[in-house]
GUMINU-270190 format. One record per atom (N, C-alpha, C): residue number from 1; x, y negated, z negated; residue in three letters; atom name. Coordinates in nm, 3 decimals, decimal comma, always signed. Layout:
BEGIN
+-----+---------+---------+---------+------+------+
| seq |    east |   north |      up | type | atom |
+-----+---------+---------+---------+------+------+
| NUM |       X |       Y |       Z |  ALA |   CA |
...
+-----+---------+---------+---------+------+------+
// end
This chain:
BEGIN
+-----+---------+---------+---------+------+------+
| seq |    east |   north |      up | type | atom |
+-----+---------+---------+---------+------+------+
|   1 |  -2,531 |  +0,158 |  +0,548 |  UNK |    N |
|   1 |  -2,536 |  +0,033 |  +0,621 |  UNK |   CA |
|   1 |  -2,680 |  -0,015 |  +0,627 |  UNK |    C |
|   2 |  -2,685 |  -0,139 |  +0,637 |  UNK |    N |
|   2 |  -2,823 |  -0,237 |  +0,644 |  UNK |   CA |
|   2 |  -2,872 |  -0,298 |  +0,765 |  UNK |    C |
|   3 |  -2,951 |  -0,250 |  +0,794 |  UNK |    N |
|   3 |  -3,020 |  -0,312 |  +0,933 |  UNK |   CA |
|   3 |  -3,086 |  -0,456 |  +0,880 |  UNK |    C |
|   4 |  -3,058 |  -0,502 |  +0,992 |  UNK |    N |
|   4 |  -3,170 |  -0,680 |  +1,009 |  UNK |   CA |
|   4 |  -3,199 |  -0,681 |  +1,129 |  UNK |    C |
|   5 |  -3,326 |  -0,773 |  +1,138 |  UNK |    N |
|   5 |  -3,418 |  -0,750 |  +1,250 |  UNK |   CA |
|   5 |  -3,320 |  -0,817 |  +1,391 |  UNK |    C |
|   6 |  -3,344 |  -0,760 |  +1,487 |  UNK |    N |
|   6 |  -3,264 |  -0,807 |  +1,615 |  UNK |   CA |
|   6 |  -3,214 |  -0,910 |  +1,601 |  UNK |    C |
|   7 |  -3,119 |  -0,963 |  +1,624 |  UNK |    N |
|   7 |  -3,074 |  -1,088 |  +1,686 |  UNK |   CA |
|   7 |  -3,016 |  -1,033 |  +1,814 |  UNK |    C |
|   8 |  -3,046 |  -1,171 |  +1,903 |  UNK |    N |
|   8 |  -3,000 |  -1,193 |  +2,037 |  UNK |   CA |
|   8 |  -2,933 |  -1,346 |  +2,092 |  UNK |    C |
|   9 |  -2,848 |  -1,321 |  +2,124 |  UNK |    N |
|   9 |  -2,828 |  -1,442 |  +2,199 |  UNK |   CA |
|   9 |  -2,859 |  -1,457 |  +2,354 |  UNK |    C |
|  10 |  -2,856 |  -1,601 |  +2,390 |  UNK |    N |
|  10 |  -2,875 |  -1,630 |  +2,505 |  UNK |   CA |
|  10 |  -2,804 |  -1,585 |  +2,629 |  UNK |    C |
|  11 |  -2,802 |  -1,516 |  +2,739 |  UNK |    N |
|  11 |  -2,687 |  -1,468 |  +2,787 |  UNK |   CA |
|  11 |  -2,648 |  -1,596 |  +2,899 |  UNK |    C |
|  12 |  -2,714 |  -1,674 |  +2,909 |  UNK |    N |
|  12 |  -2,698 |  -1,796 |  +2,951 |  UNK |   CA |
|  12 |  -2,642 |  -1,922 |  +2,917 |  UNK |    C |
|  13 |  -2,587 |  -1,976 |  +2,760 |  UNK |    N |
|  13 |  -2,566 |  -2,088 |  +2,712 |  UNK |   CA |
|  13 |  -2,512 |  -1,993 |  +2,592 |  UNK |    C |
|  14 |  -2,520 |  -1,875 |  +2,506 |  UNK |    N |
|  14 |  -2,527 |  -1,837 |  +2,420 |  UNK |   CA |
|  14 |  -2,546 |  -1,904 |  +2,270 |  UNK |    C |
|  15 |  -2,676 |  -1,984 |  +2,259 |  UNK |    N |
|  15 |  -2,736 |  -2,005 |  +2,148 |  UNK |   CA |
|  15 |  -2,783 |  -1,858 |  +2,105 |  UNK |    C |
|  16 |  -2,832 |  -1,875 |  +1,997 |  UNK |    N |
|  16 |  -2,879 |  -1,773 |  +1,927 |  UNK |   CA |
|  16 |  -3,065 |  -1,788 |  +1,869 |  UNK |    C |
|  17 |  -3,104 |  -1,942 |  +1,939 |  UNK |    N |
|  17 |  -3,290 |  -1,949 |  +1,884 |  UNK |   CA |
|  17 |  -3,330 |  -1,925 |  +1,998 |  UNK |    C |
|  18 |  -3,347 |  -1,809 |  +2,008 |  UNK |    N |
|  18 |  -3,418 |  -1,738 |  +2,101 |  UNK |   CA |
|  18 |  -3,584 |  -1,688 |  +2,025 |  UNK |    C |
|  19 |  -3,675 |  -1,732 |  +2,115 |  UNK |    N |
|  19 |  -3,791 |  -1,696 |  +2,052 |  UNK |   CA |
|  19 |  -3,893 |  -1,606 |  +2,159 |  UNK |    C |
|  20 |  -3,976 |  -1,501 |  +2,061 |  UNK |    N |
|  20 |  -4,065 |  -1,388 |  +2,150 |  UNK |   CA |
|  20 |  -4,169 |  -1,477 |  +2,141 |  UNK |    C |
|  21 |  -4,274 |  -1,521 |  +2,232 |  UNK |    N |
|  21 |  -4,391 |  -1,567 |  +2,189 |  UNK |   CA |
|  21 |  -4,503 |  -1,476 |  +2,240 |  UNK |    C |
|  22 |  -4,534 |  -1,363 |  +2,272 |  UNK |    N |
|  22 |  -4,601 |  -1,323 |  +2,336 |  UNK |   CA |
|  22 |  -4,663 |  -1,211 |  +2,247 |  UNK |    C |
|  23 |  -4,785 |  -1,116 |  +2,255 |  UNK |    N |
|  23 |  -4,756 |  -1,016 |  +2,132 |  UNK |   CA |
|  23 |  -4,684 |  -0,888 |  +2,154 |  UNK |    C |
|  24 |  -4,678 |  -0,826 |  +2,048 |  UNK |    N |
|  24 |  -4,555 |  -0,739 |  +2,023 |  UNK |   CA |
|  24 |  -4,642 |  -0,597 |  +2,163 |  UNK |    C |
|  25 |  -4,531 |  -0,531 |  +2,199 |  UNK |    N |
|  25 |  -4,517 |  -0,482 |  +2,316 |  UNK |   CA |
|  25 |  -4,617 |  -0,513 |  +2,423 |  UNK |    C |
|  26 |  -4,562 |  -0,611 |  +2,466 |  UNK |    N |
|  26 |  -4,680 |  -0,675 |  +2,567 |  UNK |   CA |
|  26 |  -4,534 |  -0,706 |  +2,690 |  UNK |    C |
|  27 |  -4,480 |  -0,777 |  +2,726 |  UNK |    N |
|  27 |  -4,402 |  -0,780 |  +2,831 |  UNK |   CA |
|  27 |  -4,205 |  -0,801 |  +2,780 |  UNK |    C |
|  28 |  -4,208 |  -0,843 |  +2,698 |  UNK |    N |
|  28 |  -4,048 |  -0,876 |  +2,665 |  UNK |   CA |
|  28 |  -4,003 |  -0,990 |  +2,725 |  UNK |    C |
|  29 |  -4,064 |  -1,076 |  +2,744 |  UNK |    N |
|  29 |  -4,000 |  -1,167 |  +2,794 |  UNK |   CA |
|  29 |  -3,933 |  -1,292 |  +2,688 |  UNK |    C |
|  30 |  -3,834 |  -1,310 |  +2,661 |  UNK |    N |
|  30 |  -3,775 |  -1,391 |  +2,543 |  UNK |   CA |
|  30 |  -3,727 |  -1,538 |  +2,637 |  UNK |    C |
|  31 |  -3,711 |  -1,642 |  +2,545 |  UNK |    N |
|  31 |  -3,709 |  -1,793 |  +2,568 |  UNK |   CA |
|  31 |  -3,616 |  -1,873 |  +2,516 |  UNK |    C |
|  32 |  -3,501 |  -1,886 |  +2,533 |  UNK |    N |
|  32 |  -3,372 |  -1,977 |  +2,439 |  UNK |   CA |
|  32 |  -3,445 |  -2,086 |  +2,505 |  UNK |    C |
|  33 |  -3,455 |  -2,137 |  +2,317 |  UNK |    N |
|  33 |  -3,477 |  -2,239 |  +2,310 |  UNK |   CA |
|  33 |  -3,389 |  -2,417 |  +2,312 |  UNK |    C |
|  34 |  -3,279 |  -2,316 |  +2,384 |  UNK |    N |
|  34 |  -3,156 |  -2,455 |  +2,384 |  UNK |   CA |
|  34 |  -3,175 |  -2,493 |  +2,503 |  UNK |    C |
|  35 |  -3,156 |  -2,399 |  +2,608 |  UNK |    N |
|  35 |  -3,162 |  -2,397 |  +2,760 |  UNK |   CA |
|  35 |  -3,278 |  -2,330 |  +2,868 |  UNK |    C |
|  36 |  -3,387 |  -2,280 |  +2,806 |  UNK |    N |
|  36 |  -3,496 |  -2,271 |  +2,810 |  UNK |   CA |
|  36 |  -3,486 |  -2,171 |  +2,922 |  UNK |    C |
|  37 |  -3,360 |  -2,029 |  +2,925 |  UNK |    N |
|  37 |  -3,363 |  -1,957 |  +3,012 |  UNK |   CA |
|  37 |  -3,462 |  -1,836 |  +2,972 |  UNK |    C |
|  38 |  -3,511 |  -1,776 |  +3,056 |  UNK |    N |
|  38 |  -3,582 |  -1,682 |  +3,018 |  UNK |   CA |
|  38 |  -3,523 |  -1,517 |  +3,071 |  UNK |    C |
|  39 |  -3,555 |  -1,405 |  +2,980 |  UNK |    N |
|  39 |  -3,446 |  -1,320 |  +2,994 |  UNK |   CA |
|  39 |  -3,571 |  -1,190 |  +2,934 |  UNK |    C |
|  40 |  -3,483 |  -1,027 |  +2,955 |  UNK |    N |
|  40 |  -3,576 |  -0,977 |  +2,909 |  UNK |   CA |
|  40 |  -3,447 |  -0,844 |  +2,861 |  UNK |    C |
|  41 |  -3,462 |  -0,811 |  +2,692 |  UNK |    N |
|  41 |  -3,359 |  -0,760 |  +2,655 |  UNK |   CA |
|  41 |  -3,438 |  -0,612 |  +2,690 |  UNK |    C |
|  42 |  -3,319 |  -0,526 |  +2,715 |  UNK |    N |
|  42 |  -3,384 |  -0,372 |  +2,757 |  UNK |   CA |
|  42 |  -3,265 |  -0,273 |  +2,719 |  UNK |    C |
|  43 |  -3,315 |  -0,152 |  +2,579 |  UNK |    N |
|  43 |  -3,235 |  -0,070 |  +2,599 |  UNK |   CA |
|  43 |  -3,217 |  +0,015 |  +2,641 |  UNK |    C |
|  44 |  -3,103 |  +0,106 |  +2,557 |  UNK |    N |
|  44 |  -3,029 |  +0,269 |  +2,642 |  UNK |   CA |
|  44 |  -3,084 |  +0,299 |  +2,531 |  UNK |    C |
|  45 |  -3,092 |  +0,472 |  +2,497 |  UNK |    N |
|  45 |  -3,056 |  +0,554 |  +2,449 |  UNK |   CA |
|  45 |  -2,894 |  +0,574 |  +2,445 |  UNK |    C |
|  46 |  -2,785 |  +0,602 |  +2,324 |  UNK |    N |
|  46 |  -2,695 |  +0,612 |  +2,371 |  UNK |   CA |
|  46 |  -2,676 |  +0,777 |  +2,341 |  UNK |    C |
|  47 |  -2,758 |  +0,835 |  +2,329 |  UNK |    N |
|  47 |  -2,753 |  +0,987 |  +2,260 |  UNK |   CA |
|  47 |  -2,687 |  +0,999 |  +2,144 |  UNK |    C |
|  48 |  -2,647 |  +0,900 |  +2,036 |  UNK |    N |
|  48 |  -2,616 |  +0,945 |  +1,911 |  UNK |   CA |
|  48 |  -2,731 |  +0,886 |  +1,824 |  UNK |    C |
|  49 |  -2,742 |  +0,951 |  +1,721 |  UNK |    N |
|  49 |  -2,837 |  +0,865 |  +1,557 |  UNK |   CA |
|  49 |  -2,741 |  +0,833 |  +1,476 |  UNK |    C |
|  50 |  -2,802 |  +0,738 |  +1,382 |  UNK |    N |
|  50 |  -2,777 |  +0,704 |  +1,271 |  UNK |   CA |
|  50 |  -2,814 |  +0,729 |  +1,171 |  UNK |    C |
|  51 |  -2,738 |  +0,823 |  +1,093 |  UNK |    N |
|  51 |  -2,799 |  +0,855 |  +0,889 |  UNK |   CA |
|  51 |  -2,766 |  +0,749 |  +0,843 |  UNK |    C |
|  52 |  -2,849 |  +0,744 |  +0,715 |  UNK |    N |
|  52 |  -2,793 |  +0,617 |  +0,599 |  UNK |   CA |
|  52 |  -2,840 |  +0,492 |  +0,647 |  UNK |    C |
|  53 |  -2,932 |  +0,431 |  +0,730 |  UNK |    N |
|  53 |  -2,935 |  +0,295 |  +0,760 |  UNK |   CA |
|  53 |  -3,060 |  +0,292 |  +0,699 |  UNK |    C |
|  54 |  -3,072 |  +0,159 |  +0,627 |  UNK |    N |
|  54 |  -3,182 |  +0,066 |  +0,557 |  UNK |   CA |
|  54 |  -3,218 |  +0,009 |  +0,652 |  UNK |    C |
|  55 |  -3,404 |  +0,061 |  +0,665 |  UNK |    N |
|  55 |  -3,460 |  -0,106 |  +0,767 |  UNK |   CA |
|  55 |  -3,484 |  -0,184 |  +0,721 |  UNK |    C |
|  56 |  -3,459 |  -0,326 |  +0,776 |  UNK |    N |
|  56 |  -3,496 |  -0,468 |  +0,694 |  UNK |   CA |
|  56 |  -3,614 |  -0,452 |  +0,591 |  UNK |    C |
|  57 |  -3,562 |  -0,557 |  +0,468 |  UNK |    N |
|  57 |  -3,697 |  -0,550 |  +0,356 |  UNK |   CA |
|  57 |  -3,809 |  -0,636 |  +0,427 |  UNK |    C |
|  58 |  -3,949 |  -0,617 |  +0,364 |  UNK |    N |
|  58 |  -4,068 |  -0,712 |  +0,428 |  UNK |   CA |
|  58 |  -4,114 |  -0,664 |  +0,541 |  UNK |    C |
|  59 |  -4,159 |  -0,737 |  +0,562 |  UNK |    N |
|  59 |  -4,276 |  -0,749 |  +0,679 |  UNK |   CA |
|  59 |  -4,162 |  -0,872 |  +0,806 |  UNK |    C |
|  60 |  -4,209 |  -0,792 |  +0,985 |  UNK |    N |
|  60 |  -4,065 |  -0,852 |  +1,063 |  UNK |   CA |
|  60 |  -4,199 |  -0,992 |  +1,100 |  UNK |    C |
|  61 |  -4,130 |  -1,099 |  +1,151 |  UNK |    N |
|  61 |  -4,204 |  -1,227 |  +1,212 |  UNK |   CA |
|  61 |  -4,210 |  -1,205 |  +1,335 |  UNK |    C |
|  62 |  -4,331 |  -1,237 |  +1,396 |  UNK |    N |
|  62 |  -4,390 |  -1,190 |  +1,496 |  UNK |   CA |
|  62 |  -4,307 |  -1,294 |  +1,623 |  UNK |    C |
|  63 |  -4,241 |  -1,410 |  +1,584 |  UNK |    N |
|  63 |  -4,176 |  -1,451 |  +1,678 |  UNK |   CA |
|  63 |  -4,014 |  -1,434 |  +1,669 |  UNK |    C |
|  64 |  -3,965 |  -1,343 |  +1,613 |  UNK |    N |
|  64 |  -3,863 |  -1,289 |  +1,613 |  UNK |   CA |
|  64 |  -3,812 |  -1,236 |  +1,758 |  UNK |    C |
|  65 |  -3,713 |  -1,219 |  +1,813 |  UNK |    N |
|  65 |  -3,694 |  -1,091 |  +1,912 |  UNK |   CA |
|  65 |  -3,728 |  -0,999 |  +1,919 |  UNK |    C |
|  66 |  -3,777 |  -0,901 |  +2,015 |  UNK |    N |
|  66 |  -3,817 |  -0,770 |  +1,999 |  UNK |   CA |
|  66 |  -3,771 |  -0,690 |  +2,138 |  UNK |    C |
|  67 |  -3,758 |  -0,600 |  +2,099 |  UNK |    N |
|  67 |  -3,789 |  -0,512 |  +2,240 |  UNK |   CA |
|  67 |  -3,818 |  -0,376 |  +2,203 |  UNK |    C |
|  68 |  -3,876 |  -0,269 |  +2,283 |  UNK |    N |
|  68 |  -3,874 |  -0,111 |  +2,239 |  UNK |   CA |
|  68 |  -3,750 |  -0,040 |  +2,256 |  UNK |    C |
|  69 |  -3,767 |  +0,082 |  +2,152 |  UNK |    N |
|  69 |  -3,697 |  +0,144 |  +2,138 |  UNK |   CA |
|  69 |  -3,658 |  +0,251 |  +2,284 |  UNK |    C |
|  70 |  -3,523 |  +0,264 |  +2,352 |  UNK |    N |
|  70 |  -3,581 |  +0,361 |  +2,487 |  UNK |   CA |
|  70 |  -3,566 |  +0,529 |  +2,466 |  UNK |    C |
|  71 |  -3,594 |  +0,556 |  +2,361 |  UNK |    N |
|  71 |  -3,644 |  +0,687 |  +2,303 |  UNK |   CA |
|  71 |  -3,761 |  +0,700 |  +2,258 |  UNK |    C |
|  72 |  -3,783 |  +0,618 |  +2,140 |  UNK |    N |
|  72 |  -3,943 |  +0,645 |  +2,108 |  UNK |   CA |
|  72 |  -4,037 |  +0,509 |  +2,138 |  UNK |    C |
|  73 |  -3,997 |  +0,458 |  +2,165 |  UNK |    N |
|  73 |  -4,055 |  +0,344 |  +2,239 |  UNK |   CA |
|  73 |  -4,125 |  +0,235 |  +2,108 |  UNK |    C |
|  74 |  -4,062 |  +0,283 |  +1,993 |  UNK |    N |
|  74 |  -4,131 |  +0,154 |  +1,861 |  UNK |   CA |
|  74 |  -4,023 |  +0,053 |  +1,906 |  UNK |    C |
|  75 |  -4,098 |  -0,038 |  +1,806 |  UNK |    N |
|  75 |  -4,070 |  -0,198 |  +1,860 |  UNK |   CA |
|  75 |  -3,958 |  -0,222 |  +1,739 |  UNK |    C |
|  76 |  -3,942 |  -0,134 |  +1,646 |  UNK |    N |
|  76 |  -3,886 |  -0,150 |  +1,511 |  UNK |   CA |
|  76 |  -3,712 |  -0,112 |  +1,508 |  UNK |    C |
|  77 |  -3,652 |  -0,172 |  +1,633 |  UNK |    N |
|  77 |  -3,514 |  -0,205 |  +1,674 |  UNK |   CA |
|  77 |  -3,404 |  -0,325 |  +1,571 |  UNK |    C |
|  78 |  -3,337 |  -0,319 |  +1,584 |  UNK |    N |
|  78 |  -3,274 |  -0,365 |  +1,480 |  UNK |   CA |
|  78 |  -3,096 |  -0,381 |  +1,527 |  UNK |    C |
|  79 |  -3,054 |  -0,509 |  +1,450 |  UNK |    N |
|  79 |  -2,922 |  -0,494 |  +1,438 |  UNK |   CA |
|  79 |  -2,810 |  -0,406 |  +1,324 |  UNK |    C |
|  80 |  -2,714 |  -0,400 |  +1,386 |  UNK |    N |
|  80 |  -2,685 |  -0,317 |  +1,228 |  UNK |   CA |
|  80 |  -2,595 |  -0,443 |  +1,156 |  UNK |    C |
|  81 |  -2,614 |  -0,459 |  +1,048 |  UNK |    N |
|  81 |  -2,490 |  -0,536 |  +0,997 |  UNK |   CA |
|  81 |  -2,365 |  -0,481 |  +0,968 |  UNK |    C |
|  82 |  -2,272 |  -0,502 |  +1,007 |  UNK |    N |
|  82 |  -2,177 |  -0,469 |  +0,942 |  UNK |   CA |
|  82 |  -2,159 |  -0,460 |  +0,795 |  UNK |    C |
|  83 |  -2,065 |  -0,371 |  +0,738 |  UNK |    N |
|  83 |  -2,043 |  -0,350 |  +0,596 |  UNK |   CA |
|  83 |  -1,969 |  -0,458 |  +0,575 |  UNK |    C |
|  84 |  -2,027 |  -0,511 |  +0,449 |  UNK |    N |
|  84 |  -1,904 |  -0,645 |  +0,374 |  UNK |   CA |
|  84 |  -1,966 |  -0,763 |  +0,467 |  UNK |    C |
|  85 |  -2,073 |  -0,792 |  +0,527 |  UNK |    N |
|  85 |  -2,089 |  -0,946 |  +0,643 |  UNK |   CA |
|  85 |  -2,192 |  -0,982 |  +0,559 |  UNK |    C |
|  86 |  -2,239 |  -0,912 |  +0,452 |  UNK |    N |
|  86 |  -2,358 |  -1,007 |  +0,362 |  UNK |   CA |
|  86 |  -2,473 |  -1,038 |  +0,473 |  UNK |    C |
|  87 |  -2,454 |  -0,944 |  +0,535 |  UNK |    N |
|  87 |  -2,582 |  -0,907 |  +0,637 |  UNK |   CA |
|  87 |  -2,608 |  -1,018 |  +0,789 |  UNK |    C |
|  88 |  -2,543 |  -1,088 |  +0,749 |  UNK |    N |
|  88 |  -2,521 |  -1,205 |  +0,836 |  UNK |   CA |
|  88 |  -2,428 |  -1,165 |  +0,995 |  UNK |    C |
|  89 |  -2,501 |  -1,213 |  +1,078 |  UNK |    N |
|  89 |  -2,401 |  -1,193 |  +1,281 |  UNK |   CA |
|  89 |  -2,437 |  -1,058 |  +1,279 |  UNK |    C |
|  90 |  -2,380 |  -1,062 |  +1,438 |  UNK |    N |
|  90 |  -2,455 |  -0,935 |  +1,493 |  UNK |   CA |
|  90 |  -2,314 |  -0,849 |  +1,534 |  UNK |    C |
|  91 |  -2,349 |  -0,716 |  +1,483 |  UNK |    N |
|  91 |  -2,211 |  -0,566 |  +1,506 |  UNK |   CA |
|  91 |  -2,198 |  -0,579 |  +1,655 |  UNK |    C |
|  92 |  -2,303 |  -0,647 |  +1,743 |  UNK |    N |
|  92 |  -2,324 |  -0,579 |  +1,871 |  UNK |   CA |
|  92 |  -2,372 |  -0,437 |  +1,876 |  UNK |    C |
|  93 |  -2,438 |  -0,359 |  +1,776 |  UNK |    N |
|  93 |  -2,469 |  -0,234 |  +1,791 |  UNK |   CA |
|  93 |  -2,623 |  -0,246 |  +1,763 |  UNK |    C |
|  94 |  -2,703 |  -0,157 |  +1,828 |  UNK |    N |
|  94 |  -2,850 |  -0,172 |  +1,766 |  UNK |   CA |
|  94 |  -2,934 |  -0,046 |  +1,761 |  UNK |    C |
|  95 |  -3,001 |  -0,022 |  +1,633 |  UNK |    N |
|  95 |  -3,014 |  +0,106 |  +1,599 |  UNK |   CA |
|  95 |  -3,193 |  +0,071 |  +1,592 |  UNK |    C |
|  96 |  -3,244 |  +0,197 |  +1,630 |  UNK |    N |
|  96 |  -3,405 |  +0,177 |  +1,586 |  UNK |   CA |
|  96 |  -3,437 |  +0,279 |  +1,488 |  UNK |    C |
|  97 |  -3,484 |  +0,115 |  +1,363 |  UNK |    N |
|  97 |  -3,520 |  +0,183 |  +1,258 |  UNK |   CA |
|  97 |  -3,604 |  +0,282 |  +1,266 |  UNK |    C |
|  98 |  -3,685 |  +0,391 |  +1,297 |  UNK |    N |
|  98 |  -3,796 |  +0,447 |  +1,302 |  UNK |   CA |
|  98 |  -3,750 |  +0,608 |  +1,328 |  UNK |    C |
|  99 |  -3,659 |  +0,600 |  +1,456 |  UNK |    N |
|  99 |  -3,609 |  +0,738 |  +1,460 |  UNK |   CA |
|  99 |  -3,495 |  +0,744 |  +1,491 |  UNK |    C |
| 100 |  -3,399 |  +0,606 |  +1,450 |  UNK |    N |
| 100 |  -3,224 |  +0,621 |  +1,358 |  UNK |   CA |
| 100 |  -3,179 |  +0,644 |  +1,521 |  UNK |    C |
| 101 |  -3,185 |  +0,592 |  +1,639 |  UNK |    N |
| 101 |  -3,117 |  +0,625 |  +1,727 |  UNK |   CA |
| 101 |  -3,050 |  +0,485 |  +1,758 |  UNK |    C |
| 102 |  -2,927 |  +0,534 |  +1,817 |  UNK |    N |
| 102 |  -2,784 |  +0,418 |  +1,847 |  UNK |   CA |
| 102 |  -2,829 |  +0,365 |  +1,953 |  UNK |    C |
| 103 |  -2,852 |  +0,224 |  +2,008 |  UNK |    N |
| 103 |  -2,876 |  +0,170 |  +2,154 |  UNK |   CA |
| 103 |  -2,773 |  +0,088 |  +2,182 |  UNK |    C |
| 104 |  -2,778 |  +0,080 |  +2,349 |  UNK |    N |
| 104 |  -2,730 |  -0,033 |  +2,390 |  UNK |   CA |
| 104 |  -2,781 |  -0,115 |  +2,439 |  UNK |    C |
| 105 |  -2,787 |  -0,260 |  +2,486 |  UNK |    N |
| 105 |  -2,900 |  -0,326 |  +2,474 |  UNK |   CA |
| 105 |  -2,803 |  -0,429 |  +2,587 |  UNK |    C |
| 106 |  -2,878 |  -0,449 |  +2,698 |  UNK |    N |
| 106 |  -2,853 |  -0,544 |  +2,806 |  UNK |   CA |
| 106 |  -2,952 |  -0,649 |  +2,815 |  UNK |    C |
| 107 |  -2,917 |  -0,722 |  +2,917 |  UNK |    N |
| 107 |  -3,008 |  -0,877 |  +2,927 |  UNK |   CA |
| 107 |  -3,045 |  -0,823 |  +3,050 |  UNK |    C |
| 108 |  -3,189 |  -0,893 |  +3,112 |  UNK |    N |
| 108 |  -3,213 |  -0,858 |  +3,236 |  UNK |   CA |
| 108 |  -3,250 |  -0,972 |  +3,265 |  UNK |    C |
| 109 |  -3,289 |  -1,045 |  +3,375 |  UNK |    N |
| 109 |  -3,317 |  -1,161 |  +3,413 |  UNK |   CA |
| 109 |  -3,444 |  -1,144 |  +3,491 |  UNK |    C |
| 110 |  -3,500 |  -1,045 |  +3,569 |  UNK |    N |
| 110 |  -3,636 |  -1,012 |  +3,550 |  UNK |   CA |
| 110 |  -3,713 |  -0,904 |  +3,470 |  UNK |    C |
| 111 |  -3,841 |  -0,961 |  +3,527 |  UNK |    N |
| 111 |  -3,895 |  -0,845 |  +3,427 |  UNK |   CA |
| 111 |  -3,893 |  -0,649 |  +3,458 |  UNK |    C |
| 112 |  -3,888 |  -0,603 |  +3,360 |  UNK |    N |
| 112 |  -3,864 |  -0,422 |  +3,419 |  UNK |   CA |
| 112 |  -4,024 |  -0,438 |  +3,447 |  UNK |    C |
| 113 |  -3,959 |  -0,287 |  +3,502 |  UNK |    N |
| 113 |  -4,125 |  -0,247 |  +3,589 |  UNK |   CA |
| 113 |  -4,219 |  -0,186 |  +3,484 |  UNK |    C |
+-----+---------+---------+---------+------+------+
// end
């Protein structure tokens, strides 16, 4: 299976142009840009890994979504695509490329401590 870089939707309006503007692990605070709610995505550990996953090709865009990993704390989180979706929408599952662990990933409406 093929990872692509996070997607998130809005948990407010559920658009999907949600933008990070801030730099990478600095606070998490994300911005839909439809309804201009502000939100802060935060995961689990779910105690399983993932073998076999490809991290996205290239270099990720710095205004992409992000958040850390809540095991090893890299920023290099990811959606998984489903097999056969031509990489396109989100499994709802999110794996961090770096050390292959399964997350779950909530919205928070303030910021964590």
């Amino acid at each position: 299976m093929r990872l692509v870089p996070l997607e998130l939707v809005c948990p407010k309006c559920g658009s999907a142009d949600i933008t990070y503007s801030c730099e990478p692990k600095c606070c998490f605070s994300h911005v839909c840009g439809n309804c201009y709610f502000q939100f802060w995505p935060v995961t689990s550990f779910t105690g399983e890994e993932m073998a076999g996953v490809e991290p996205p090709p290239g270099e990720k865009d710095c205004l992409l979504p992000t958040t850390e990993c809540a095991r090893c704390h890299s920023l290099n989180v990811c959606s998984l695509a489903p097999k056969g979706s031509g990489l396109e929408g989100d499994s709802g599952m999110f794996v961090c490329a770096d050390c292959r662990a399964v997350l779950s990933l909530k919205y928070s409406e303030e910021a964590p401590d």
